[in-house]
BAFITI-597627 format. One record per residue: x negated, y, z of N, C-alpha, C, O, CB in turn; residue in one letter. Coordinates in pm, 1 decimal, decimal comma, padded with zeros to 6 digits. Glycine has a CB too. Example, Ala and Ser with C-alpha at 12.3 -4.5 7.8 and 13.67 -1.06 7.14 Angstrom:
BEGIN
((-01319,0; -00569,0; 00780,0); (-01230,0; -00450,0; 00780,0); (-01320,0; -00330,0; 00780,0); (-01423,6; -00331,9; 00846,5); (-01130,8; -00447,3; 00904,6); A)
((-01285,0; -00225,0; 00708,0); (-01367,0; -00106,0; 00714,0); (-01290,0; 00003,0; 00787,0); (-01340,9; 00113,8; 00803,9); (-01408,4; -00059,8; 00572,5); S)
end
This chain:
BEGIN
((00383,5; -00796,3; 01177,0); (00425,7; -00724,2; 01055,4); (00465,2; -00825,6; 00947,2); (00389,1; -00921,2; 00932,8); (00311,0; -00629,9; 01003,3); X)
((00559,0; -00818,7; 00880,0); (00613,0; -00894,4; 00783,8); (00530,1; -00876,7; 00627,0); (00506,4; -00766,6; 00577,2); (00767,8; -00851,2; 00783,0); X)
((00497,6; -00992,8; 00571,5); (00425,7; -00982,9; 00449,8); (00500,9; -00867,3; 00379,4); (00431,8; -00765,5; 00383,1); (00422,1; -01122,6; 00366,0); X)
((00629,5; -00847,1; 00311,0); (00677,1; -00745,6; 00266,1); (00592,5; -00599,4; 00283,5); (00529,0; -00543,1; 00194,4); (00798,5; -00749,6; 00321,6); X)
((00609,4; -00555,0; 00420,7); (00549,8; -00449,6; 00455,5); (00421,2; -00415,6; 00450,3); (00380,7; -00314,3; 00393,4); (00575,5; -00436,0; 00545,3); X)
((00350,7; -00496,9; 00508,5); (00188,0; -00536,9; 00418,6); (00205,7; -00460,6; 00250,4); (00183,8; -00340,1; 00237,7); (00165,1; -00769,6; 00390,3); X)
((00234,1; -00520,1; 00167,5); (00269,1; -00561,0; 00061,8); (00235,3; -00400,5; 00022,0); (00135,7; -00354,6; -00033,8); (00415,6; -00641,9; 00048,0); X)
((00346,1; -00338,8; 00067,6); (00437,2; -00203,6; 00047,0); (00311,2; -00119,8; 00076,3); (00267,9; -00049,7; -00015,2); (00590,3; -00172,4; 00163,2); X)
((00247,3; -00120,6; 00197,4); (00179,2; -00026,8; 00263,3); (00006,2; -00030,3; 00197,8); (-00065,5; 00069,7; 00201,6); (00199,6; -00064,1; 00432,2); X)
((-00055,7; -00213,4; 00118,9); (-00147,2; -00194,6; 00002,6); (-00101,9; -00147,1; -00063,6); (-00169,9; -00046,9; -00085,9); (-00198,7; -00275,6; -00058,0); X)
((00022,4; -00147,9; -00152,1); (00004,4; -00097,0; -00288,5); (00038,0; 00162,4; -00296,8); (00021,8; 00259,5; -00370,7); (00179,7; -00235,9; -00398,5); X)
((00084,6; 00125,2; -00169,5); (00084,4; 00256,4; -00112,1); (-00067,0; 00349,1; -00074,2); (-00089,9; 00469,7; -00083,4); (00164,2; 00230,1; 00015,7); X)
((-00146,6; 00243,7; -00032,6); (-00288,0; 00319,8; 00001,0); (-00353,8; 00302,5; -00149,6); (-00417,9; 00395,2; -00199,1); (-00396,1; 00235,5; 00145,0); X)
((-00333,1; 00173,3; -00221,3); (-00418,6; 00188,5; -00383,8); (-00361,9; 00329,9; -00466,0); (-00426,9; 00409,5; -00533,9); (-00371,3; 00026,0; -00507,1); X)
((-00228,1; 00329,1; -00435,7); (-00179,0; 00480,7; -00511,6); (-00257,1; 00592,5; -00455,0); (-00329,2; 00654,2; -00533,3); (-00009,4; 00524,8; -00484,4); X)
((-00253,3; 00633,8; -00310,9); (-00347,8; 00685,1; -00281,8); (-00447,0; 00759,3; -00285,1); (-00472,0; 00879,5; -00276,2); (-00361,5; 00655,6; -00274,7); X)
((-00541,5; 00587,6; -00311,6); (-00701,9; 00605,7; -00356,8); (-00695,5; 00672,2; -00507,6); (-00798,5; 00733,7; -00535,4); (-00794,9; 00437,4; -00363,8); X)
((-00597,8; 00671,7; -00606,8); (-00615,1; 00699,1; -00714,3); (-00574,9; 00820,5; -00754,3); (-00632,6; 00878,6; -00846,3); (-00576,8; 00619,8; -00772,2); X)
((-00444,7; 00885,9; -00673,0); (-00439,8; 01038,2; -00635,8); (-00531,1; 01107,5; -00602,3); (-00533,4; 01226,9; -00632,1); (-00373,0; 01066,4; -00549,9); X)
((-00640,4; 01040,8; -00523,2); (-00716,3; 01142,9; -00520,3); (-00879,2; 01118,4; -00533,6); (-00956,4; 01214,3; -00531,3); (-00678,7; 01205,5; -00403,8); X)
end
């Protein structure tokens, strides 16, 4: 997996955690 995507897919699960 490319750091980018990493990247994308933490700041995607912190949104997430804070939705709900």
């Amino acid at each position: 997996m490319s750091q980018r995507k990493i990247k994308k897919i933490r700041a995607e699960e912190k949104i997430a955690q804070k939705a709900s």
